[in-house]
C-alpha positions in Angstrom: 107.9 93.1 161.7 111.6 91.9 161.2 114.1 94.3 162.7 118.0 94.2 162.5 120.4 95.1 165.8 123.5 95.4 164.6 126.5 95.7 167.5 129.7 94.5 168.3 128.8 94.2 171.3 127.7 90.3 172.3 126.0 91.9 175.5 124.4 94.3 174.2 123.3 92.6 171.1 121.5 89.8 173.6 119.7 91.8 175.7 118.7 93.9 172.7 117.5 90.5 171.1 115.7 89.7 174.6 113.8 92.6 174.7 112.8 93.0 171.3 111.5 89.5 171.0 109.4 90.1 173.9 107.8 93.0 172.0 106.9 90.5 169.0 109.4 92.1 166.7 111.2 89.3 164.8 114.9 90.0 165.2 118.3 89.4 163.3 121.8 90.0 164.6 124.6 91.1 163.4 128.0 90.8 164.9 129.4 93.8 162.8 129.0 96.5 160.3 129.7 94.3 157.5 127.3 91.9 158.4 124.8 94.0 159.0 125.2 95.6 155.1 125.0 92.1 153.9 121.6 91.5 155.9 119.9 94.7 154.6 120.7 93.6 151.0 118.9 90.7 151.2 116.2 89.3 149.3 113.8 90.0 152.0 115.8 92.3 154.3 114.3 94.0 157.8 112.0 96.7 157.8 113.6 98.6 160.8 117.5 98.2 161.8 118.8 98.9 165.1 122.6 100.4 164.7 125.4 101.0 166.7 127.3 103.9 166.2 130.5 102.7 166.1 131.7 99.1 165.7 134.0 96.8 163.8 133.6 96.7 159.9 130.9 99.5 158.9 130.0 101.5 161.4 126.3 102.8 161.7 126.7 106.2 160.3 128.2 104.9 157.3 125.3 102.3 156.8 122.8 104.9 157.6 125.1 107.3 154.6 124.8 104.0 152.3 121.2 103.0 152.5 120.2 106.8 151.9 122.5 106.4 148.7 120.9 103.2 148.0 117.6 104.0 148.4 116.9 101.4 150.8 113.4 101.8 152.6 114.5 100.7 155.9 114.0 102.8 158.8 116.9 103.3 160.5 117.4 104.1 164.7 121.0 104.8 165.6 122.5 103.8 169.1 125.3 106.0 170.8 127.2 107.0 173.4 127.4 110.0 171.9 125.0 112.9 173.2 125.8 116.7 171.6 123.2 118.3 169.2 125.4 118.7 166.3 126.4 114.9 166.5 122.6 113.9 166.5 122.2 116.6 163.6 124.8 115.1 161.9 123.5 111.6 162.2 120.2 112.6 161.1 122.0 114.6 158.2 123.4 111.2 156.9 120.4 109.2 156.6 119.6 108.4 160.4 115.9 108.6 161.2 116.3 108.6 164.8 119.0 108.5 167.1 119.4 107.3 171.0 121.6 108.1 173.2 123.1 105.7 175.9 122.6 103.8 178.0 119.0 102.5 176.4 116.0 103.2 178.9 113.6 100.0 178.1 110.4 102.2 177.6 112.0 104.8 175.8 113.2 102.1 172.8 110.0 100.6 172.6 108.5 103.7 171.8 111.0 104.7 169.2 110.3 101.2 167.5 106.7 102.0 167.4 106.9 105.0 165.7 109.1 103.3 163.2 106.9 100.6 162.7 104.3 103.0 162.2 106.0 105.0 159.9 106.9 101.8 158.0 103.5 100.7 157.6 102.0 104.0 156.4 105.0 103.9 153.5 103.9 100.6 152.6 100.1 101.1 152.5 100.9 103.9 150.4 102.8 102.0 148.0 100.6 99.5 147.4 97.7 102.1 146.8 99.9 103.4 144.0 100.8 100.3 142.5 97.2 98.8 142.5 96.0 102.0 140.8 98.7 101.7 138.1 97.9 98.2 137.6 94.1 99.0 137.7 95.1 101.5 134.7 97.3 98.7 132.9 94.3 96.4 133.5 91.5 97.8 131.8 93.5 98.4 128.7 95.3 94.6 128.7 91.8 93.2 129.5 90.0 95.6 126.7 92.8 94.4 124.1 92.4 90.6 125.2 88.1 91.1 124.5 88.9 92.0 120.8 92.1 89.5 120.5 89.7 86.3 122.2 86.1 87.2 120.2 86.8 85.7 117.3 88.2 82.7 119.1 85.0 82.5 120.4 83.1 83.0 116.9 85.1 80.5 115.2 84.4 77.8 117.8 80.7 78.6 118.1 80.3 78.5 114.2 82.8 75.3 113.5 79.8 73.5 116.4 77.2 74.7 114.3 78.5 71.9 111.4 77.0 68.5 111.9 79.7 66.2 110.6 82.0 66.6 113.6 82.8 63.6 115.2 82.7 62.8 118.8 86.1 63.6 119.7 86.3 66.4 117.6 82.9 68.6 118.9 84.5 67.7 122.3 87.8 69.5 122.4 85.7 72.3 120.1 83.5 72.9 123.5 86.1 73.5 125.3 87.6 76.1 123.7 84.3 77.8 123.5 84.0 77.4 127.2 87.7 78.7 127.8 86.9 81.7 125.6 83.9 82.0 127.2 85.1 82.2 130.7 88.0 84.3 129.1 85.8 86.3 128.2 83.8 86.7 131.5 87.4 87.4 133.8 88.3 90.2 131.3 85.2 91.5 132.0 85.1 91.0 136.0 88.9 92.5 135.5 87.8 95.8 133.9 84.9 96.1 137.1 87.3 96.0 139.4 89.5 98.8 137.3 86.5 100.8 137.1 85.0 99.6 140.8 81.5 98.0 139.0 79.0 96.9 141.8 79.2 92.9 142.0 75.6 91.0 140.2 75.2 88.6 143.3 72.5 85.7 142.6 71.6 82.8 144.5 73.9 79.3 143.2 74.7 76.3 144.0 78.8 76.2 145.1 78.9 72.9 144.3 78.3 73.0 140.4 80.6 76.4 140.8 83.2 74.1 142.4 83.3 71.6 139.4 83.1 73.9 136.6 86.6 75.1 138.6 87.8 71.8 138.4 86.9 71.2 134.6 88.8 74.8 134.0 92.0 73.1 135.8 91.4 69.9 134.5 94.4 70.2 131.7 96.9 70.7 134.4 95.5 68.1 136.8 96.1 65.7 133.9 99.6 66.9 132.4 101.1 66.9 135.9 99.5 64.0 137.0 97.3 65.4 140.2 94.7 62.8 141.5 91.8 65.4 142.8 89.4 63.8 144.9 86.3 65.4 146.0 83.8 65.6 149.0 81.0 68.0 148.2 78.0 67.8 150.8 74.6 68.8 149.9 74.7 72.9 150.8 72.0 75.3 150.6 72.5 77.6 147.6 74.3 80.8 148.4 73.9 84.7 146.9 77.5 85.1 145.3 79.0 86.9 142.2 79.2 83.8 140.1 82.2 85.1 138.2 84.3 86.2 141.0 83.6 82.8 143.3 84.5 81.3 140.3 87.8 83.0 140.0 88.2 82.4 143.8 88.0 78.9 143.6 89.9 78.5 140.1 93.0 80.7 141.8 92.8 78.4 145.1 93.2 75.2 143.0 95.7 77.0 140.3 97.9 77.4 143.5 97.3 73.9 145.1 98.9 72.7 141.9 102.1 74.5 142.0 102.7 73.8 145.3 102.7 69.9 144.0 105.6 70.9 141.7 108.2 68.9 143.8 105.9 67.1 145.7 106.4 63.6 145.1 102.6 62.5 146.4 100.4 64.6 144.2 97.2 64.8 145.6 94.1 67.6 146.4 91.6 67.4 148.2 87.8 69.6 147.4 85.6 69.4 150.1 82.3 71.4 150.7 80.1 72.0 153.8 78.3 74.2 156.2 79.9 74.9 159.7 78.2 77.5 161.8 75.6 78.7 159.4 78.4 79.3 157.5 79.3 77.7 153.7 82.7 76.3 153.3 85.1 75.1 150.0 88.1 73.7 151.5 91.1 72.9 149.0 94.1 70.7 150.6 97.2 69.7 148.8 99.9 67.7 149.9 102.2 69.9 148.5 105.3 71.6 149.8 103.2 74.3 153.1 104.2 77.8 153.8 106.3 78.9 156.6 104.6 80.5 159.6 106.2 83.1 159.5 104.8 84.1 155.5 101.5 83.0 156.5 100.0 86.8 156.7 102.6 87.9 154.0 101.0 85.5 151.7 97.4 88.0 151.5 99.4 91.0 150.8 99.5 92.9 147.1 102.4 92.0 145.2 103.7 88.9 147.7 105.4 86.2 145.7 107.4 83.1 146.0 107.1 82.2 142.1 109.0 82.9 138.8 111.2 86.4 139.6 110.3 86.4 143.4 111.9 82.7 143.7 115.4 81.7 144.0 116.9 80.7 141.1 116.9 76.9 142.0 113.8 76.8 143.3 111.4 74.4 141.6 108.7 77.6 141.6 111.3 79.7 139.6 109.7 78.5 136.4 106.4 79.3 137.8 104.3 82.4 136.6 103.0 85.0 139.4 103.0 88.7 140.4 101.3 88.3 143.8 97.7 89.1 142.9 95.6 85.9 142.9 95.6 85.6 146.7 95.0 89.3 147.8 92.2 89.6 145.2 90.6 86.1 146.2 90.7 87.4 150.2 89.0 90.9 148.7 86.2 88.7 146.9 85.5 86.7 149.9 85.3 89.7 152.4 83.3 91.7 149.8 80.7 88.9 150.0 81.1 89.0 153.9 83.2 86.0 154.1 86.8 85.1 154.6 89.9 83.0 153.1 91.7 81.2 156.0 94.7 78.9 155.6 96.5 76.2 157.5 99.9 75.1 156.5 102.9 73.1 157.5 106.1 73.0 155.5 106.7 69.5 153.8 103.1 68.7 154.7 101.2 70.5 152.4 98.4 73.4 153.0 94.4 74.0 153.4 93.0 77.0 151.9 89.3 77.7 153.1 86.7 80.0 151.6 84.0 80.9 154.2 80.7 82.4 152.5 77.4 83.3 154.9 74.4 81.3 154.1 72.0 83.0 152.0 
């Protein structure tokens, strides 16, 4: 968890990093007041900030005052010489959550933290349980909407295949529209499941075939941005899956792979099946731009994004659709089926995304 010190105090800002660091809390100084308002307004500010009372610029009572104002969901712990009741009261009063007098006993700050990391967490979990439930809600009516809007797409195609002058070309491009409509039709359903929490319809299948129906879904962007795929599938045993969600898995895994190619200037993934511990793998690798090591676990969480509104503005994902979803519902699919998503990254070097399914 990423926690601010702010204090104008370079000795005391050191052995605040020292110790905090040792605790595995990520840390970020701040020379002054000022500073430390500027860090809190960032784009992905800390979750926890660490005040002194007074010091140069803003002082910590008036940030505590501001981010209350603000609304800003950081938890706030203020450092002090000061000791009386009615000036902790008073710091509390203006937005402080908690409040330490000096000099700072080791034991007693790591405590503090820990119920502030608690605290922070609980908020958090919380939120996220209200915003999937709103988007379950939103969900179910979008995906009943889409159903009527993408039938007669379906109808139409089905009948126009039905004629027996179409030429070659023609039936081809037809078939895929059926099959887009089709598996259209098949994620709207799986989407209104999980609004309404439907028990998965697990059958034995083959991953392989699964894997290339993915492909041929992704096949249109492979080709417009000019992605060589190769592929390495082994011979697997068959495994007892929900077709539909694996499917989604494995269509979201590559669907990513591809933006991370955006700037990449060797465009290339990499599919690869196999079994490794009586275990079933799909492995996708791209040679794409990697993830930092430090958004690695933030990259399963509800809502996390890098793309279109989440991106900087000259970033080459700003462009690029996404809400934070695909990953967090993939990782859900796989655990539900007692498996697992893991992921290795470097930045500049691309990423490998692995879906783990037990043998049947």
């Amino acid at each position: 968890m990423k926690v601010l010190v702010a204090d104008d105090d370079i000795i005391v800002r050191k052995l605040l990093n020292k110790l905090l660091s040792s605790w595995g809390y990520q840390v970020v100084l701040a020379a002054d007041g000022d500073e430390a308002w500027k860090v809190l307004n960032d784009s992905d500010p800390p979750q926890i900030a660490v005040l002194d009372w007074v010091m140069s610029g803003k002082t910590g009572i008036e940030i505590c005052a501001e981010c209350q104002k603000a609304g800003l969901s950081v938890y706030r712990i203020l450092l002090t010489a000061k000791e009386k009741d009615e000036e902790m009261m008073y710091a509390l009063d203006q937005g402080a959550h908690d409040f330490k007098s000096k000099p700072i006993k080791p034991e007693i700050l790591k405590s503090r933290l820990a119920v502030g990391k608690r605290l922070v967490e609980a908020i958090q979990d919380t939120m996220r349980a209200e915003r999937l439930a709103a988007v379950g809600s939103l969900v179910a009516g979008v995906a009943h909407h889409f159903n009527n809007l993408n039938l007669p797409v379906l109808m139409y195609a089905s009948s126009i295949l039905k004629k027996t002058d179409l030429d070659t070309k023609t039936r081809k491009k037809v078939e895929k529209i059926e099959k887009a409509a089709i598996e259209a039709g098949d994620l709207t359903e799986k989407l209104m499941s999980i609004a309404s929490n439907k028990h998965q319809k697990k059958e034995l299948a083959d991953l392989n075939h699964l894997t290339n129906d993915a492909i041929e879904i992704n096949s249109i962007t492979f080709d417009k941005d000019e992605i060589s795929v190769r592929t390495d599938l082994k011979s697997i045993p068959k495994v007892l899956i929900d077709i539909n969600d694996i499917r989604h898995v494995v269509v979201n895994l590559l669907g990513n792979a591809c933006h991370a190619l955006i700037a990449s200037p060797e465009k290339k993934i990499i599919i690869k099946t196999g079994m490794e511990n009586n275990q079933l793998y799909l492995q996708v690798t791209d040679t794409g731009c990697g993830i930092a090591a430090n958004k690695l676990q933030k990259i399963f969480s509800p809502f996390y994004s890098e793309k279109g509104e989440f991106a900087e503005p000259e970033s080459p994902f700003y462009k690029v659709k996404g809400v934070g979803i695909g990953l967090y519902a993939s990782k859900n699919i796989a655990t539900d089926h007692g498996g697992d998503i893991t992921v290795k990254s470097q930045v500049g070097h691309g990423s490998t995304f692995t879906l783990w399914l037990p043998v049947a």
